[in-house]
C-alpha positions in Angstrom: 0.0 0.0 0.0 1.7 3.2 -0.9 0.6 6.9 0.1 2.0 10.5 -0.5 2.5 13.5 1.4 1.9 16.6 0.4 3.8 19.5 1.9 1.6 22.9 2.5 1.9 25.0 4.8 -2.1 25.6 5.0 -3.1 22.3 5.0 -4.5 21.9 8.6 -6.1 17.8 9.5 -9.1 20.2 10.9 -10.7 17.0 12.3 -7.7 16.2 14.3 -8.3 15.3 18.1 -8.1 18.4 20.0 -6.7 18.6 23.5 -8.2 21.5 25.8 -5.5 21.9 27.6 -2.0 21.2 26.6 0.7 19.4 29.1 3.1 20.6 30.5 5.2 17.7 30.4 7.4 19.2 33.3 10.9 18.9 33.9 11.2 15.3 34.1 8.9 12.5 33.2 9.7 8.4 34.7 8.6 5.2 33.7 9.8 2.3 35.0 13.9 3.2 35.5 13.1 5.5 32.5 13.4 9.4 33.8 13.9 11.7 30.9 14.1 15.4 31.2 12.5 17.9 28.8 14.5 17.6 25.2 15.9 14.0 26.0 15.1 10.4 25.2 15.2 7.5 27.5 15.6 3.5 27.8 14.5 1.9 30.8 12.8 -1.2 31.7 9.6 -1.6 34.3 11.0 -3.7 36.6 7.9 -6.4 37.7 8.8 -8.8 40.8 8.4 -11.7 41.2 5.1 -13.1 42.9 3.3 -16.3 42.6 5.8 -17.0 39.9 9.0 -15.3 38.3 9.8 -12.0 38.0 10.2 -9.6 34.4 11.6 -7.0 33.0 9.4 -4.7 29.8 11.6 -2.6 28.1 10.1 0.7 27.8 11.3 4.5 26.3 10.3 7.9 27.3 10.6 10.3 24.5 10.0 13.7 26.8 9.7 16.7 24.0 11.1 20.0 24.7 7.6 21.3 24.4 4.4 20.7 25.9 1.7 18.9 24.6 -0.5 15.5 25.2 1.0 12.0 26.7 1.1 9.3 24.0 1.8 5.9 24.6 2.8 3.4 22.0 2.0 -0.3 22.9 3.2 -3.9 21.0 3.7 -7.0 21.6 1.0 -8.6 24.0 1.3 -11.2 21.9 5.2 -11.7 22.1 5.5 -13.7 18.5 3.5 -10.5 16.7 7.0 -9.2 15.5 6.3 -7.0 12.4 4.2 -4.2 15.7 6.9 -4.7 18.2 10.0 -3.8 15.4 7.8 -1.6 14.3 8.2 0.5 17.7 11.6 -0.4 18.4 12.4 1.4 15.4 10.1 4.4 15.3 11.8 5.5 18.7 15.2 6.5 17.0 13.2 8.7 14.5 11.6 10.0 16.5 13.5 13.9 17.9 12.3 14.8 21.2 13.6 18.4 20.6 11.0 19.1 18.4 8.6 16.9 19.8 5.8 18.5 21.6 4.4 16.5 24.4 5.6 13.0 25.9 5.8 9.5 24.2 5.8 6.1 26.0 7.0 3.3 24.5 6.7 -0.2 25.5 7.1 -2.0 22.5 7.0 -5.8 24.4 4.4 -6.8 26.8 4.9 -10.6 26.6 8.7 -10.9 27.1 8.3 -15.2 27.5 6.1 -14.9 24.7 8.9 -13.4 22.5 11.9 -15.5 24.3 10.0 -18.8 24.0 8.4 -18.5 20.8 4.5 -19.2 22.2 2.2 -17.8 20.3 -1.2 -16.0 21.6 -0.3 -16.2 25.5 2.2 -15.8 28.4 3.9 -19.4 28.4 4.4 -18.6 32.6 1.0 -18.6 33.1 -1.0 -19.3 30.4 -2.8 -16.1 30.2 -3.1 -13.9 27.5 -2.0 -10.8 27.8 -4.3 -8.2 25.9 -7.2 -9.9 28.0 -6.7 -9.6 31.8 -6.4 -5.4 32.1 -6.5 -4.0 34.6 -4.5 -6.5 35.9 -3.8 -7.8 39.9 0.0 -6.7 41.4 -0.8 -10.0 43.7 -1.9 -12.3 40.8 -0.1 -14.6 38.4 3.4 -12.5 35.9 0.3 -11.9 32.9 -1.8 -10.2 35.9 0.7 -8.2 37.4 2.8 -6.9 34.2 -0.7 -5.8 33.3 -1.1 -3.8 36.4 2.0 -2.2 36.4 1.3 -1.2 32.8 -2.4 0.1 33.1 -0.4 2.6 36.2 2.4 3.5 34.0 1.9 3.6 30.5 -2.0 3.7 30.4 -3.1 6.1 32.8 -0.8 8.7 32.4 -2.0 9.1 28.4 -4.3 10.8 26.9 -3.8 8.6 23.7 -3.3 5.3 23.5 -2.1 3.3 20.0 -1.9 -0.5 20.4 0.0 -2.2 17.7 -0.4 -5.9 16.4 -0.2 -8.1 13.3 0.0 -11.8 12.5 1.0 -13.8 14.8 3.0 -17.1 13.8 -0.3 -19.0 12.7 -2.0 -16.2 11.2 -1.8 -15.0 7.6 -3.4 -11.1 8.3 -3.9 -8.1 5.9 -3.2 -5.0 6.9 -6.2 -3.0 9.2 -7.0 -1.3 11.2 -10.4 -0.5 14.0 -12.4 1.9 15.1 -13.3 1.1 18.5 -16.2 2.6 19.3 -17.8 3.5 22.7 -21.0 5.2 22.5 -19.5 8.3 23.8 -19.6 11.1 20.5 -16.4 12.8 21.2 -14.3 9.8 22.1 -15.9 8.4 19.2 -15.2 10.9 17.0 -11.5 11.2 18.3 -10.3 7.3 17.4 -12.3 7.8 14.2 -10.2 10.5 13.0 -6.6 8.9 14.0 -8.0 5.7 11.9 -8.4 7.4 9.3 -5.1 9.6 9.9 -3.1 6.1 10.4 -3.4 5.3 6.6 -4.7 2.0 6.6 -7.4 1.8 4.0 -9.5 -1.4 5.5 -10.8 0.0 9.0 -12.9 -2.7 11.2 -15.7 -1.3 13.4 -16.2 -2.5 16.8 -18.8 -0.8 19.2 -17.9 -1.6 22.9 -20.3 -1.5 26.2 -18.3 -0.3 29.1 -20.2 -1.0 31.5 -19.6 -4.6 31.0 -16.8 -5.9 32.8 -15.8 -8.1 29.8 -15.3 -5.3 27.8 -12.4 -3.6 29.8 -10.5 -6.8 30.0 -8.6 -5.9 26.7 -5.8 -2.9 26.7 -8.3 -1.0 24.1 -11.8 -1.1 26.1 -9.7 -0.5 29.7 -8.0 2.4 28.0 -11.6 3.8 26.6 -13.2 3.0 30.0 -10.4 5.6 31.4 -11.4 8.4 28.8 -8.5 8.0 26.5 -8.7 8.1 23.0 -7.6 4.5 21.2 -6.6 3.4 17.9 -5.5 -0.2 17.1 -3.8 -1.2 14.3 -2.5 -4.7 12.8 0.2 -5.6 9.9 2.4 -8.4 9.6 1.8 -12.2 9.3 3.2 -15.6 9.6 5.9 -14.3 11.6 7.5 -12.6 8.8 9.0 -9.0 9.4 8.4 -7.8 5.7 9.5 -4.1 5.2 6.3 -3.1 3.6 4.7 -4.3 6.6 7.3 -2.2 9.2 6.5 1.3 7.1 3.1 0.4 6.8 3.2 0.9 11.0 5.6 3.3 11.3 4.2 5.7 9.0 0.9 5.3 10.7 2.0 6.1 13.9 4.3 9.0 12.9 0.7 10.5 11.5 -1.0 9.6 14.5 1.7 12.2 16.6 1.2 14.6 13.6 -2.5 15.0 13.6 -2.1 15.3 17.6 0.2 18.3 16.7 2.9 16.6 18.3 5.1 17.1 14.8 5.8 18.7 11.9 4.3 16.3 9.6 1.5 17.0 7.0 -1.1 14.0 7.0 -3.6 12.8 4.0 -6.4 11.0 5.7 -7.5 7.9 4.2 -10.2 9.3 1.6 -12.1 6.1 0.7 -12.0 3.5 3.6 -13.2 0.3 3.2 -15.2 0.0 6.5 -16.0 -3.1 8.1 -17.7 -5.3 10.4 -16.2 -7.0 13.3 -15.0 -9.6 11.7 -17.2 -13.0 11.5 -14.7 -15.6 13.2 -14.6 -19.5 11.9 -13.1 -21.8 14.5 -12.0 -25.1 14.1 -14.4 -28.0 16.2 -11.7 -30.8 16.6 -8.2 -30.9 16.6 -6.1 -32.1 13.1 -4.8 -29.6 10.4 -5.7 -26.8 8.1 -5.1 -26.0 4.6 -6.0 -22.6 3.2 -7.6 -22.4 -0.3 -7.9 -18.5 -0.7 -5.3 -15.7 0.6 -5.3 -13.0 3.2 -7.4 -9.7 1.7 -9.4 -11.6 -1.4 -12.6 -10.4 -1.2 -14.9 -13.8 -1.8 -18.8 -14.7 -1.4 -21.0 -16.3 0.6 -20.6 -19.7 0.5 -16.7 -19.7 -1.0 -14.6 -22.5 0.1 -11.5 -20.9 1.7 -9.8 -24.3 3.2 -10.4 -27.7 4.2 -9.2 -29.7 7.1 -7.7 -33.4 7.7 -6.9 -35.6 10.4 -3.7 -36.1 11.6 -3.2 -38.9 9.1 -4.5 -36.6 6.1 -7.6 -38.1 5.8 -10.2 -35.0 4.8 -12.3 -34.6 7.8 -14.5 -31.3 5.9 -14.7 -27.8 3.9 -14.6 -24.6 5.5 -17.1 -22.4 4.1 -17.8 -18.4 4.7 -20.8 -18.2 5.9 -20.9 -14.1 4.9 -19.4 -12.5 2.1 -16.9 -10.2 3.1 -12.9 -9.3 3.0 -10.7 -12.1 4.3 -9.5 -10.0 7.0 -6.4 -13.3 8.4 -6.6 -16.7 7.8 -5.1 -19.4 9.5 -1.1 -19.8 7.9 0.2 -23.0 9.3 -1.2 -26.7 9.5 -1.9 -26.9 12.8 -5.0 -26.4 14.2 -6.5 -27.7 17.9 -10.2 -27.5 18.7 -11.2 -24.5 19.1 -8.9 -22.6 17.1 -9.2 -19.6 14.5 -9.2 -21.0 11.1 -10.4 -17.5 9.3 -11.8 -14.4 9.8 -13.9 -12.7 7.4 -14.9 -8.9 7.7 -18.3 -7.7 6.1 -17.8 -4.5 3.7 -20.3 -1.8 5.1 -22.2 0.1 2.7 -22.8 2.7 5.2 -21.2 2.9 8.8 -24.1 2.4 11.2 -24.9 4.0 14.6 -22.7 3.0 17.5 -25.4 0.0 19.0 -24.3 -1.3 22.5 -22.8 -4.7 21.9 -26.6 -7.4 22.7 -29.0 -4.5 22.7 
């Protein structure tokens, strides 16, 4: 996907989330062992003890601007084998120059460090948890619960924005998106819709959240929206590839996110045309034995399409996997493996028009 810039100085992103009152970031701002003055970036690590089981280190940056301006905070890798999002962050902090920066970034570009060291895809091999689904976390419970505490104190709370990155994790073969997470609340609303569209990613998935339900704040985007911060979540890479495509696909998104929050200088072409979509209709396998793919990631395909059969574990057909909706194939499943229960496909249905936020079972 390729997109220009267009340098003028009177082209203002009008729509751009506004910010009543700008930060001062002060002199000094800390995260974890990361204290960086005014002007000055910052590695650290939040240091996590250990509890019930072993202790963990998250590496984390603070980019502190010489300006003020609003808190940002970059998050990746809750799922420690996504690795095109957490490069993706690594690498954005070295562009980025915090003397012209206006405002604060946090980075934590790793949630799930035994995810990344041990290769286990989808949750935290210590506990078995997964780690974009327990927030706000426990400081007494198990490493997932406790990581998750200390990051909803440190890097959640003290944003105003918060941009969580993914992609394809090791079994999952995923087209670029992005959603629109969607509260109910107009301005919030209004505020993630316009970083979706200033991210760049033309496919945008719609998800309308009740917070009021506990379930709902158990991932790092409803507990962020449940706090009043705007969110954006965005996904690219697959199969654990880390395609540079993929990389500038997330860089350059989140470099527009700072610019259209004035944090800076960067001119920013919204997505004109987005192809909007549903929360995406999920197809999960019912026994364990293995997949095999007949269509690819992003093929748009009907109702009805056969997109993959399954076998046994002798590779004896055991039955067609069907979409039961046409729609975009938003990820589908990139490796042979498959247990009960797990995601074979994923298919997003185009909107013709984006519909009124409607509480999630009303």
């Amino acid at each position: 996907m390729s997109r220009s810039f267009v340098i003028a100085a009177s082209l203002v992103f009008a729509a751009a989330p506004a910010f009543t009152q700008q930060r001062d970031v002060g002199a000094t701002v800390t995260v974890g062992t990361a204290a960086a003055r005014r002007g000055q970036t910052v590695y650290g690590v939040l240091r996590v003890p250990a509890g019930v089981d072993s202790a963990t280190n998250l590496p984390v940056a603070v980019i502190n601007g010489a300006h003020p301006g609003p808190v940002l905070a970059l998050v990746a890798g809750s799922h420690g084998t996504e690795y095109t999002s957490i490069v993706a962050l690594t690498r954005l902090i070295g562009q980025l120059d915090p003397r012209t920066i206006s405002g604060t970034v946090i980075v934590a570009p790793l949630l799930n460090v035994a995810s990344f060291t041990q290769m286990t895809v989808h949750v935290n091999p210590v506990d078995g948890k997964g780690m974009n689904a327990q927030y706000p976390g426990d400081p007494a419970g198990t490493q997932t619960q406790r990581v998750l505490a200390r990051v909803a104190e440190q890097v959640v709370k003290p944003a105003d924005v918060v941009v969580d990155l993914h992609g394809g994790d090791l079994d999952e073969d995923l087209r670029p998106y992005s959603y629109w997470f969607r509260s109910g609340q107009p301005a919030q609303d209004s505020a993630s819709r316009t970083l979706a569209l200033a991210f760049g990613l033309d496919h945008i998935i719609v998800r309308d959240f009740d917070l009021g339900d506990p379930a709902s704040r158990r991932n790092l985007g409803g507990y962020a929206m449940s706090l009043g911060k705007t969110v954006l979540v965005a996904e690219a890479g697959r199969s654990g590839t880390v395609a540079q495509e993929d990389l500038q696909l997330l860089i350059d998104g989140t470099l527009n996110v700072l610019a259209s929050l004035h944090m800076i200088e960067r001119v920013v072409r919204p997505v004109e045309r987005p192809v909007w979509l549903d929360a995406s209709t999920r197809l999960a396998a019912d026994s364990a034995g293995m997949f095999f793919a007949t269509v690819g990631r992003g093929m748009y395909v009907a109702e009805g399409t056969k997109l993959g059969y399954t076998t046994d574990l002798l590779g004896r057909a055991t039955g067609d996997v069907r979409s039961p909706v046409a729609g975009v194939v938003t990820f589908i499943r990139g490796v042979p493996s498959a247990w009960k229960g797990a995601t074979l496909v994923t298919i997003g249905r185009v909107l013709t028009e984006v519909p009124a936020y409607r509480k999630p079972g009303s």
